[in-house]
C-alpha positions as CSV (number, residue, x, y, z in Angstrom):
1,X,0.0,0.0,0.0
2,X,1.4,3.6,-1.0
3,X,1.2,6.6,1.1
4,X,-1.6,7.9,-1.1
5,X,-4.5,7.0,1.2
6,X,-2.8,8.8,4.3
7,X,-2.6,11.7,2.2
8,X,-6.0,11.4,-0.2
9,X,-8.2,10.6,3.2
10,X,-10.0,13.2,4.5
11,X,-13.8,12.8,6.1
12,X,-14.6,9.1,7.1
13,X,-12.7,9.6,9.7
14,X,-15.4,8.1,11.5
15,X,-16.0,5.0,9.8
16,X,-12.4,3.7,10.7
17,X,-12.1,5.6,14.7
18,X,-13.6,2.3,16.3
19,X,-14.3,4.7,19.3
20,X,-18.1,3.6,19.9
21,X,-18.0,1.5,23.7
22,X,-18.8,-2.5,23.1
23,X,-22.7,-1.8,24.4
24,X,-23.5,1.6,22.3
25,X,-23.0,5.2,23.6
26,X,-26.7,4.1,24.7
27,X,-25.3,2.2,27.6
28,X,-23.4,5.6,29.2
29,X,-25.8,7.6,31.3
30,X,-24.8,11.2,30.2
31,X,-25.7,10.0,26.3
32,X,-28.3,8.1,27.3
33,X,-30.0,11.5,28.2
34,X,-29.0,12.8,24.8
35,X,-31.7,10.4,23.5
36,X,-29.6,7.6,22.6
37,X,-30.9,4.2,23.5
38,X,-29.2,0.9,24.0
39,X,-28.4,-1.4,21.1
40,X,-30.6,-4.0,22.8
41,X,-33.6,-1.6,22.8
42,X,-35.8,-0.8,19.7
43,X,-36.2,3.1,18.8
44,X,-39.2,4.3,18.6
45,X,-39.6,5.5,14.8
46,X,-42.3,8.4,13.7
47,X,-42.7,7.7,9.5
48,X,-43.4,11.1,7.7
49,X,-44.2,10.2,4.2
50,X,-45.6,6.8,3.9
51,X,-46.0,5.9,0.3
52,X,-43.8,5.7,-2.7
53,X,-40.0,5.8,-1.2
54,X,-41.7,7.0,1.8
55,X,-43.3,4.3,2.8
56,X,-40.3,2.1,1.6
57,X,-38.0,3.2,4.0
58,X,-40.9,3.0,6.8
59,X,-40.5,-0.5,6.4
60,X,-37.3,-1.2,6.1
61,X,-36.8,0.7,9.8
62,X,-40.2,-1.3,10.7
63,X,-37.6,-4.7,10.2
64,X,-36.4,-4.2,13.2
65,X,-37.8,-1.1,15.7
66,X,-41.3,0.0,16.6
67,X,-43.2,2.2,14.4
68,X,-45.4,4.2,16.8
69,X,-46.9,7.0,14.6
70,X,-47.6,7.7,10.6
71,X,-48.0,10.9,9.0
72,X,-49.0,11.5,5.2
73,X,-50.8,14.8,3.7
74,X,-52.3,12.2,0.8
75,X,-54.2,9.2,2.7
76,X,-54.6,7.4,-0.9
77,X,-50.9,7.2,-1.3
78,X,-50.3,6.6,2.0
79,X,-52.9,3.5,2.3
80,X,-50.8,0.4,2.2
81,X,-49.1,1.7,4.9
82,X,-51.9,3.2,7.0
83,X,-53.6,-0.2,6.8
84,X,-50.6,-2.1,7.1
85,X,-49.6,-0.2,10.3
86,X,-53.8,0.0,11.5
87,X,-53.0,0.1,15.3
88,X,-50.5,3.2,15.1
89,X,-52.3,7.1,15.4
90,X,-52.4,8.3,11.8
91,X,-52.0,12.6,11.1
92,X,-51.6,14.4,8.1
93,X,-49.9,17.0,10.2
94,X,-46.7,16.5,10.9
95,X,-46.1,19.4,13.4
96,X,-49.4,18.1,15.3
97,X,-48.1,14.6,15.1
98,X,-44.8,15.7,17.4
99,X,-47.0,18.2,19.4
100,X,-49.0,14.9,20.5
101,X,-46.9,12.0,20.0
102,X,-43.1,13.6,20.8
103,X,-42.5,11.7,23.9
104,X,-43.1,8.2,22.9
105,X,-41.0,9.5,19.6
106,X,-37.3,8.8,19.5
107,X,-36.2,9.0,15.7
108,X,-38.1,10.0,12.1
109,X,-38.1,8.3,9.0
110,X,-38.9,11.4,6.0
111,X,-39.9,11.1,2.7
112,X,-41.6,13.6,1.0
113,X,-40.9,15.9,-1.0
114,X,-37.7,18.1,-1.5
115,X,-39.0,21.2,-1.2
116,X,-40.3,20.2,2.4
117,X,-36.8,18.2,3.3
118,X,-35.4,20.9,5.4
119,X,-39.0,21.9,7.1
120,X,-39.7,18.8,8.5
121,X,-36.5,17.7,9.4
122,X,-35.6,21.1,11.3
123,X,-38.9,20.7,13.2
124,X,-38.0,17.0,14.1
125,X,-34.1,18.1,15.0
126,X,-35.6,20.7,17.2
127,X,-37.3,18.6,19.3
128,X,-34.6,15.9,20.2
129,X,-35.7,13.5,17.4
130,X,-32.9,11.7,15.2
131,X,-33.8,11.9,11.4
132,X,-33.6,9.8,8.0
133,X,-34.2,12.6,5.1
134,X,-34.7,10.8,2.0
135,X,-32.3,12.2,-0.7
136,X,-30.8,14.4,-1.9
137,X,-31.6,16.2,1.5
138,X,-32.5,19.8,0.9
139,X,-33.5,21.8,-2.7
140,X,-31.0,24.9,-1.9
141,X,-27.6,25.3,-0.5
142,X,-28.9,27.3,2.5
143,X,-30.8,24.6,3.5
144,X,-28.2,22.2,3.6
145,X,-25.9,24.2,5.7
146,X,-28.8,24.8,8.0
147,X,-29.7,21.2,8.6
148,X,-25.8,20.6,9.1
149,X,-25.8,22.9,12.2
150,X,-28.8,21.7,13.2
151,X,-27.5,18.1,13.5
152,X,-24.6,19.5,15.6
153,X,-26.7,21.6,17.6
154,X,-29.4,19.6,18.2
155,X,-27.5,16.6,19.0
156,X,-28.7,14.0,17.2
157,X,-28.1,11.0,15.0
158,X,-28.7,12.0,11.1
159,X,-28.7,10.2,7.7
160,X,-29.2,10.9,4.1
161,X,-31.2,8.0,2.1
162,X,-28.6,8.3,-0.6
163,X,-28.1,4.5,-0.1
164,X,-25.5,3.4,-2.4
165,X,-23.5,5.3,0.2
166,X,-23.4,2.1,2.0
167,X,-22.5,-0.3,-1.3
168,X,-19.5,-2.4,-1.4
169,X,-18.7,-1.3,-5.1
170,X,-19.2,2.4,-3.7
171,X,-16.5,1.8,-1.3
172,X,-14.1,-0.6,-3.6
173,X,-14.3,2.6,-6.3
174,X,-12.7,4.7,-3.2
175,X,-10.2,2.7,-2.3
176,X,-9.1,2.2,-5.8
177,X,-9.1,5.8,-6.3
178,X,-7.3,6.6,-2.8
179,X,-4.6,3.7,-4.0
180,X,-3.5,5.5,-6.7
181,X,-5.0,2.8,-9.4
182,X,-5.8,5.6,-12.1
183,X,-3.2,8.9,-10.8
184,X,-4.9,12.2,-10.3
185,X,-8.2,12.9,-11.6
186,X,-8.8,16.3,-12.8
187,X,-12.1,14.9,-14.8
188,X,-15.6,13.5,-14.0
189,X,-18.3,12.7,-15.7
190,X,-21.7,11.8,-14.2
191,X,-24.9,11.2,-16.0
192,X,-28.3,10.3,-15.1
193,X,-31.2,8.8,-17.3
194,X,-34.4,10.7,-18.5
195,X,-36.8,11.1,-16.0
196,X,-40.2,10.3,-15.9
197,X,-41.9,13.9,-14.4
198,X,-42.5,16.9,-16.5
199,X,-39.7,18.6,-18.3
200,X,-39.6,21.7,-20.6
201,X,-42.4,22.9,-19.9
202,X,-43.9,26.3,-21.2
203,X,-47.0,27.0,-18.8
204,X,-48.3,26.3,-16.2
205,X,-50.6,22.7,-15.4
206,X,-54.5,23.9,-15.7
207,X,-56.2,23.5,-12.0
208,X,-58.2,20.8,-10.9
209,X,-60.5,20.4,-8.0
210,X,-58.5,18.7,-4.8
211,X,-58.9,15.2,-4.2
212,X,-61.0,14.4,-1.0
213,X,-58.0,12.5,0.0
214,X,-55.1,15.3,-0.2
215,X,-54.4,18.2,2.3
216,X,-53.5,20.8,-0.2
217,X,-52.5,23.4,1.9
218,X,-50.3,20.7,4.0
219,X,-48.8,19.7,0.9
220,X,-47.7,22.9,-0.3
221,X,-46.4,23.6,3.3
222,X,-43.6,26.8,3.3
223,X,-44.1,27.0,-0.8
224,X,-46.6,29.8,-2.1
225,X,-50.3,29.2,-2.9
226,X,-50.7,28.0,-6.2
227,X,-53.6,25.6,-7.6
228,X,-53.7,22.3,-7.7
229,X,-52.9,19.5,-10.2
230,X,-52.4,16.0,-10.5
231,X,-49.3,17.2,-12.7
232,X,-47.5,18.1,-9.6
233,X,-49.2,14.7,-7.0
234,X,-48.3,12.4,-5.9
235,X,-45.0,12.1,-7.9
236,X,-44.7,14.8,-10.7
237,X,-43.6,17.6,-8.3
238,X,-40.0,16.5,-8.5
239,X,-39.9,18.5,-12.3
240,X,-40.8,21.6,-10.8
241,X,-37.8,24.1,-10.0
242,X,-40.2,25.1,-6.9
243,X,-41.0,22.3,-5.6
244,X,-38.3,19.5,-7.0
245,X,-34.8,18.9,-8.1
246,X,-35.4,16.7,-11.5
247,X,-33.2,14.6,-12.3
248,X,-30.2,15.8,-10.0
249,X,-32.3,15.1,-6.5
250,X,-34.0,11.8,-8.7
251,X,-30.8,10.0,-9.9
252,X,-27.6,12.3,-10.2
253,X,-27.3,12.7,-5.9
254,X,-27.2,8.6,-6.3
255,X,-24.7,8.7,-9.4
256,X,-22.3,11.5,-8.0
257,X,-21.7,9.5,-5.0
258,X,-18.7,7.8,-5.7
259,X,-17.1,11.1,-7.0
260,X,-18.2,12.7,-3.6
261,X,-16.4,10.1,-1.8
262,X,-13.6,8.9,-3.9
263,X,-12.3,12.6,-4.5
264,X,-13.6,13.8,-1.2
265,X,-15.6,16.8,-2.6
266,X,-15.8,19.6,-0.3
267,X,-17.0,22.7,-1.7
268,X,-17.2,23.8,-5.4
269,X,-16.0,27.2,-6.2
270,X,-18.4,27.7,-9.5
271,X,-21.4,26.2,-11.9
272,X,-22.4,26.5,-15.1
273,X,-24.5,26.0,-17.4
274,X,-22.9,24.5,-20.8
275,X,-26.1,23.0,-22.5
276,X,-30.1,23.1,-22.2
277,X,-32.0,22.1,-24.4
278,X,-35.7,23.0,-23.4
279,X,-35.6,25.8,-21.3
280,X,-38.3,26.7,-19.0
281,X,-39.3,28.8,-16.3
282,X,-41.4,26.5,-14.9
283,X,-39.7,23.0,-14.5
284,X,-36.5,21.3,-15.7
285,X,-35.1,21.2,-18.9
286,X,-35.3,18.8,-21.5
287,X,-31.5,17.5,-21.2
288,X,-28.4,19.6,-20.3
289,X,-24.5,19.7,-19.6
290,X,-23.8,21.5,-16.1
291,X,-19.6,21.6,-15.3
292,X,-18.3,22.2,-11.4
293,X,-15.2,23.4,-10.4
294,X,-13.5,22.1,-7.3
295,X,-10.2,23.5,-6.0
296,X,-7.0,21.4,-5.2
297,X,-7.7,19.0,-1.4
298,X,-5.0,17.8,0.3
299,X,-2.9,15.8,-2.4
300,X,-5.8,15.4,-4.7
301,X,-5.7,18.4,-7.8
302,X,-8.3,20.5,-8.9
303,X,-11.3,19.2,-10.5
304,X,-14.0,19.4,-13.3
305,X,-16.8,17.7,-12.4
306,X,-19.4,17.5,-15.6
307,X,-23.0,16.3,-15.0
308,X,-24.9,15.1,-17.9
309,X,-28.7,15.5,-17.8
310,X,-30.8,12.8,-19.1
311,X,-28.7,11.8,-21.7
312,X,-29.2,9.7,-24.3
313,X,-26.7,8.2,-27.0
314,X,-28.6,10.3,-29.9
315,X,-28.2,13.4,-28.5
316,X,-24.7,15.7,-29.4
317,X,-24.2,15.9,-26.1
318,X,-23.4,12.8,-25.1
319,X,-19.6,11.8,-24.0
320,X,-17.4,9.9,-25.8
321,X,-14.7,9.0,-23.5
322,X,-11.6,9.1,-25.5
323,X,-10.1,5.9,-26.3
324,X,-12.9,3.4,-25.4
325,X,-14.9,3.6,-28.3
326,X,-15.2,-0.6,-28.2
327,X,-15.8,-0.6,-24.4
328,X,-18.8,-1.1,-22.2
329,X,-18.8,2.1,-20.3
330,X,-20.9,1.5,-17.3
331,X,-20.0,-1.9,-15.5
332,X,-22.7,-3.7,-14.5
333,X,-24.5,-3.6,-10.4
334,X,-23.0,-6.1,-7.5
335,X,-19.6,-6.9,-10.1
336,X,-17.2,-7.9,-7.9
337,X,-17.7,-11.7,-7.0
338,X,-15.2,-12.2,-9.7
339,X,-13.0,-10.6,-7.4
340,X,-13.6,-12.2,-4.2
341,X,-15.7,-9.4,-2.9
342,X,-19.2,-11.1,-1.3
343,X,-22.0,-8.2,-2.2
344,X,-24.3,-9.9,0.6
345,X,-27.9,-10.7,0.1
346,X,-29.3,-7.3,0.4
347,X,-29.3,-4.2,-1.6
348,X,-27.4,-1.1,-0.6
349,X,-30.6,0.3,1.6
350,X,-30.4,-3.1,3.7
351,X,-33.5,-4.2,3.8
352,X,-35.6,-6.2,1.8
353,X,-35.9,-6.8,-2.0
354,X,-36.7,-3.6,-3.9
355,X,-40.0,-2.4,-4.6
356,X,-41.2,-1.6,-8.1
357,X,-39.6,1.5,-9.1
358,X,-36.3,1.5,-6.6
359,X,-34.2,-0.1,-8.8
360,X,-32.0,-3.5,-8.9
361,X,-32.2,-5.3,-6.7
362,X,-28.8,-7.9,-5.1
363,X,-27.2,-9.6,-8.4
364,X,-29.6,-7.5,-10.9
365,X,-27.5,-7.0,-13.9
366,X,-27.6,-3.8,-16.0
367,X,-30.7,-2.6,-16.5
368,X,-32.4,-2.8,-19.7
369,X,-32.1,-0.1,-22.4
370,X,-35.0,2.0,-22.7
371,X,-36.1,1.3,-19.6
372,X,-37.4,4.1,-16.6
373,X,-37.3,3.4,-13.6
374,X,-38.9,6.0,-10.4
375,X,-42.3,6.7,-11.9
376,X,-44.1,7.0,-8.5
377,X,-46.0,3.5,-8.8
378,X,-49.2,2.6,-10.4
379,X,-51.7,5.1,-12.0
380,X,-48.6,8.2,-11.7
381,X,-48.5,10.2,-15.0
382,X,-45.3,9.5,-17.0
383,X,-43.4,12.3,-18.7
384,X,-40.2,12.7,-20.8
385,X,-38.2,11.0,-23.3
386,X,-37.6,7.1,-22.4
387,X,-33.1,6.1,-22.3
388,X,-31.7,5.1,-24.9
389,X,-29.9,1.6,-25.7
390,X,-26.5,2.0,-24.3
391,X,-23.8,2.0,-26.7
392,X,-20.1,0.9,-27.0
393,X,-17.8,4.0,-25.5
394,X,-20.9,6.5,-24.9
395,X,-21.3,7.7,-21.4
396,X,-25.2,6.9,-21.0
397,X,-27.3,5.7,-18.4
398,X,-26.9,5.8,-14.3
399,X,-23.4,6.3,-13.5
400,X,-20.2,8.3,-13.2
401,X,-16.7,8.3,-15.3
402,X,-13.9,9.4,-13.6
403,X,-10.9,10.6,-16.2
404,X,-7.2,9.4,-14.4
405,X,-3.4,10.3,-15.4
406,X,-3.1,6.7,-15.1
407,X,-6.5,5.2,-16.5
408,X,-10.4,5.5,-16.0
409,X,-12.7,4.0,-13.9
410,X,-16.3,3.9,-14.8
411,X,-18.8,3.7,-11.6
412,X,-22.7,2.6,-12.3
413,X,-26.2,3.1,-10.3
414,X,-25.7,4.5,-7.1
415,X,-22.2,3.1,-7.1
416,X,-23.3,-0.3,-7.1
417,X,-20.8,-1.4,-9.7
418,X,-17.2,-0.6,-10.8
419,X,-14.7,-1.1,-13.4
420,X,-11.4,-0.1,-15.0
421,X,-11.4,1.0,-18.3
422,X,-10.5,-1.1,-20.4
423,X,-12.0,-4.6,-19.8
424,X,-8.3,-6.1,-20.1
425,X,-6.9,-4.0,-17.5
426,X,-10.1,-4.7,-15.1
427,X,-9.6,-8.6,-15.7
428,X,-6.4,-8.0,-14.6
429,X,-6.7,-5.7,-11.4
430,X,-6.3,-6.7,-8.2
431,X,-8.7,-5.0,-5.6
432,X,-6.5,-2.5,-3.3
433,X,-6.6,-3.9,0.6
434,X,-9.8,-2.6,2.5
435,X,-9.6,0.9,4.1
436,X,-13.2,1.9,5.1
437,X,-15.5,-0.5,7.2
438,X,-18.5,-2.2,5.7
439,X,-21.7,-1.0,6.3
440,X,-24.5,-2.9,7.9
441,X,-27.3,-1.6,5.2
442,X,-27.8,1.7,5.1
443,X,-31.5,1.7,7.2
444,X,-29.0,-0.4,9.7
445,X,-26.3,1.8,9.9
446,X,-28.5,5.1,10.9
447,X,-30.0,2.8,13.9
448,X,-27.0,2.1,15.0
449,X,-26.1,5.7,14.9
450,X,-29.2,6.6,17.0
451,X,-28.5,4.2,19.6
452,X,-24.9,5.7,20.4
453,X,-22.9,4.2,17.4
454,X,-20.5,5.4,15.3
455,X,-21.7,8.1,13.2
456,X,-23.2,7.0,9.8
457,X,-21.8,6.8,6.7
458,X,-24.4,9.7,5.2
459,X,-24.5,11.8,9.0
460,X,-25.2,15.2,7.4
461,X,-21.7,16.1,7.9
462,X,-20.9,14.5,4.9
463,X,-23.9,14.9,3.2
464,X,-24.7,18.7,3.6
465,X,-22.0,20.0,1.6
466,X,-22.6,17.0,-0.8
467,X,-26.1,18.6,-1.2
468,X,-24.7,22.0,-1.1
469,X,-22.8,21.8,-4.2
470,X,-25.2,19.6,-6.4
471,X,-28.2,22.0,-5.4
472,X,-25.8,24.5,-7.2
473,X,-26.4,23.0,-10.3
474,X,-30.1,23.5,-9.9
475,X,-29.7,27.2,-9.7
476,X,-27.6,27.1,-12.9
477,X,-30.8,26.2,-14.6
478,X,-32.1,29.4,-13.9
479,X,-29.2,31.6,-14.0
480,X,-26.9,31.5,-17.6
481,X,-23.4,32.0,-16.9
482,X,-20.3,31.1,-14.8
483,X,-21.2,31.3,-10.9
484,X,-18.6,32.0,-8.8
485,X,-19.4,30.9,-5.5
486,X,-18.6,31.1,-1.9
487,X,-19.6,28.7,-0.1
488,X,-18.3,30.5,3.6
489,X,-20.8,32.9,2.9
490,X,-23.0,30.9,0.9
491,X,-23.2,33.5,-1.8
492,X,-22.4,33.9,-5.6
493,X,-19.7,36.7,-5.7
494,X,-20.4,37.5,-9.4
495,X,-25.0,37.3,-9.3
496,X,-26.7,39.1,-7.6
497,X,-29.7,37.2,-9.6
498,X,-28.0,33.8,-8.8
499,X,-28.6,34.8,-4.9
500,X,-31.9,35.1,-5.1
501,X,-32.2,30.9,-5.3
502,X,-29.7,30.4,-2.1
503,X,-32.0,30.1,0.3
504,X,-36.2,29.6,-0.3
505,X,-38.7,32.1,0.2
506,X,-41.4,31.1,2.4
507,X,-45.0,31.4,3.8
508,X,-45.8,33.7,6.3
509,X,-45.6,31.2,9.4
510,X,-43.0,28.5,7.9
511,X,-40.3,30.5,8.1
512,X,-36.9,28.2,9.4
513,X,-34.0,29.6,11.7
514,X,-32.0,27.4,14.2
């Protein structure tokens, strides 16, 4: 082993420190008090959100702690789960539901929508309640950093459901990186499919009469009045620059996961814009090319980090990467039995197999071309252009190139496979010796966090800046240009209209602050 991964590590610090005491912080008074519990004891989890990926990481805490209290603003796509969990008090209010159920309350699951992220999880923070925000955390950069300090202040146990953060592959990519298996990468590439919400759109959706079963008002929460329309519930929101994050918060916060942790990605320094192609005021563009700029860390160089919006083979702004024109780009999920590496019997999240729409599931291989995955489940309006077949040395699809002095590495899903480029050189590698621990499923490893464990591997002190600098490339939608930006102050230097997008505006009465 080289001296690279001294010098190349930087956060993670906790996965390796071994610190926790052989029963849990929960079994030390003073902590205990902090609202940690022992490992023996079962939290007590609140679910906020209980359909769709809501409802799937519900039950994937329900495997093994108590579910005492469900909350949902839309009972019909919360029904499985309200009938499922019948016994447990039911609210669509999710301040009312702590107001009455806050001492029998020690953790929240939340999965709604982005726009909402930082409201609900503030509120739950504030209170003494450890939280699970479903990715990619927050819809501005202010947001992000304000959930950071309220983890710290607030004392509790936090986790991002980006779960390929807990992958095998996502880990081996790292340590191949950190080993020095491709030099210094000064280039990334990341892509993410077409989604399947509204795009490019040039008006707003016509009104239609609420549902009996949907608090709209609740729904819309901090956002501005507006009408409603089944073109924004229960799924559709997410294409919405108000409400969503398209295809960044749907599949790029997944994708851009290895290259948060393999090149240890603090804050970028400027976004923009390179291509769009459908423009609109309303929602997310067709497809488009964002670039990042990172500055030099530690002994890693500066980096260009290039996200590719729904791309597609067709289109001219695909990526070639140079010199693989024959190659598979993307390797396929769960890869590295060939290697000796075990992927387990469980999918990144932990828990059990995938419901329709998450994804592949353990020993899934690539997943079929033209194929879209993350429609919101039965009876949800599809949008957008369906993915193209994948083609030989095209960058399309779910995952992330990384561009080495000494070779490439190509990263797919949510870092749930990796390869060296090209296939010779992979059949040849040898895996670097393990650095970072394994994680027990990513559902798992945030219990174990709130009952006085280490800290997880997506505690918000990793993951707020990761959302901090991918919600800058949702404000380069809006804004044409380079974006110089300072992330100390959490300001562009050089846009004044750029600053209006830092931080949301909200309703009189949901206003945040620590």
């Amino acid at each position: 082993m080289n001296g690279n991964f001294s010098r190349r590590y930087f956060f993670f610090g906790s996965l390796l420190a071994g610190a926790a005491p052989a029963a849990g912080y929960g079994s030390v008074p003073s902590l205990r008090a902090l609202g940690y519990k022992p490992f023996y004891d079962k939290l007590n989890v609140a679910a906020i959100g209980c359909g769709g990926q809501g409802g799937a990481i519900l039950n994937d805490a329900a495997r093994t702690e108590n579910i005492v209290a469900l909350c949902d603003v839309d009972e019909n796509r919360a029904a499985s789960n309200f009938k499922k969990f019948a016994s447990q008090p039911k609210y669509k209010d999710f301040r009312e539901m702590l107001d009455k159920e806050g001492k029998n309350i020690d953790a929240c699951t939340i999965g709604i929508p982005d726009f909402m992220h930082a409201t609900v999880g503030l509120a739950c923070m504030q209170r003494g309640k450890h939280v699970y925000i479903e990715k990619p955390l927050t819809r501005t950069p202010w947001e992000a950093r304000l959930l950071q300090e309220a983890a710290v202040k607030y004392k509790v146990a936090t986790q991002m459901g980006n779960q390929g953060f807990s992958h095998e592959c996502n880990r081996v990519a790292a340590e191949m990186v950190w080993s020095g298996a491709i030099g210094d990468v000064t280039e990334v590439h990341i892509s993410a499919t077409p989604g399947t919400h509204p795009t490019a759109l040039q008006e707003l959706p016509r009104e239609e009469s609420v549902p009996a079963t949907v608090s709209w008002d609740l729904w819309l929460g901090g956002a501005s009045m507006r009408p409603f329309s089944s073109d924004y519930v229960p799924y559709n929101w997410r294409g919405f620059l108000d409400f969503g994050t398209g295809q960044i918060g749907n599949w790029a916060t997944h994708t851009a996961g290895p290259v948060h942790t393999a090149l240890q990605l603090g804050a970028a320094t400027s976004v923009e814009m390179i291509t769009q192609v459908g423009k609109s005021a309303y929602t997310y563009p067709e497809r488009a090319v964002i670039r990042l700029e990172f500055p030099a860390r530690g002994g890693m160089p500066a980096v260009k980090v290039f996200y590719h919006d729904s791309c597609r083979t067709e289109d001219a702004e695909a990526y070639h990467v140079p010199g693989m024109e024959n190659e598979t780009i993307l390797p396929p999920v769960n890869n590295l039995s060939d290697k000796g590496r075990p992927m387990g019997g469980r999918p990144a999240g932990g828990g059990p197999p995938r419901p329709a729409g998450f994804g592949p599931g353990p020993g899934a291989g690539p997943r079929p071309a033209g194929v879209r995955m993350g429609a919101g489940g039965p009876g949800v309006k599809v949008f957008g252009n369906p993915a193209s077949p994948a083609r030989p040395g095209i960058l399309t699809g779910n995952g992330a190139v990384f561009i080495g002095t000494k070779g490439i590495m190509a990263t797919s899903s949510r870092g749930e496979g990796v390869h060296l480029l090209p296939a010779s050189r992979w059949a040849e590698y040898t895996l670097p010796p393990q650095l970072l621990t394994r994680s027990p499923g990513h559902m798992q490893d945030w219990i174990r966090a709130c009952k006085g464990g280490d800290p997880s591997c997506s505690d918000f002190s990793i993951t707020a800046p990761y959302a901090e600098w991918l919600s800058l490339a949702v404000i380069a939608y809006r804004v044409s240009g380079k974006l110089e930006w300072d992330s100390k102050n959490l300001r562009f230097t050089n846009s004044p209209e750029a600053n209006k997008y830092v931080k949301p505006t909200m309703r009189k009465g949901w206003e945040l602050k620590l």
